[in-house]
C-alpha positions in Angstrom: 179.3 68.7 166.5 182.9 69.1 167.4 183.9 71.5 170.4 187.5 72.9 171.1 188.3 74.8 174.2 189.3 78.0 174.2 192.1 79.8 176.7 192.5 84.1 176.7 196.3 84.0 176.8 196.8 87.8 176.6 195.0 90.9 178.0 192.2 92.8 176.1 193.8 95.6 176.3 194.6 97.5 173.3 192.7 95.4 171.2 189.9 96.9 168.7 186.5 97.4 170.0 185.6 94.6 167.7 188.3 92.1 168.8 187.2 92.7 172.6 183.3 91.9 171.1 184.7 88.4 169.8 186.0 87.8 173.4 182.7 89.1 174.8 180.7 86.3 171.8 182.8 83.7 172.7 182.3 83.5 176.5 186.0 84.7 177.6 186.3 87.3 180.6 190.2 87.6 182.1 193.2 85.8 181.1 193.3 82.5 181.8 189.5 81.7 181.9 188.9 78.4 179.3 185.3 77.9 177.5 184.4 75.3 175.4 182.4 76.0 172.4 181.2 74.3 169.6 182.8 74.3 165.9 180.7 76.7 163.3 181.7 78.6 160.6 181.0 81.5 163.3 182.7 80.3 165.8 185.7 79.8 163.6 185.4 83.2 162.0 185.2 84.6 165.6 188.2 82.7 166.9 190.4 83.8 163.8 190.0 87.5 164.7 191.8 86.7 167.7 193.6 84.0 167.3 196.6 86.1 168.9 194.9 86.9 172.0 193.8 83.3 172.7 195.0 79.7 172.8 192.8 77.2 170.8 192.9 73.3 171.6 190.8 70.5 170.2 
């Protein structure tokens, strides 16, 4: 499978419950903290409800 790494860019806060739960999902704590995670259709789903809090590279 394909991986792409993952960068919080912007803060948590004021985000949605749900939004902050995506972070949680994906493995991202604080700004600037990078995880690399495998491409699913959950994953993608996960990273396209915050795709403006994070930074997404292949």
């Amino acid at each position: 499978m394909a991986k792409v790494k993952i960068t919080q860019i912007k803060s948590k806060i004021g985000s949605t419950e749900r939004q902050r739960k995506n972070l949680a999902a994906l493995g991202l704590r604080r700004i600037h903290h990078t995880v690399e995670v495998e491409v699913t259709p959950i994953t993608q789903g996960m990273i396209e409800k915050v795709k403006h809090l994070v930074r997404v590279e292949e």
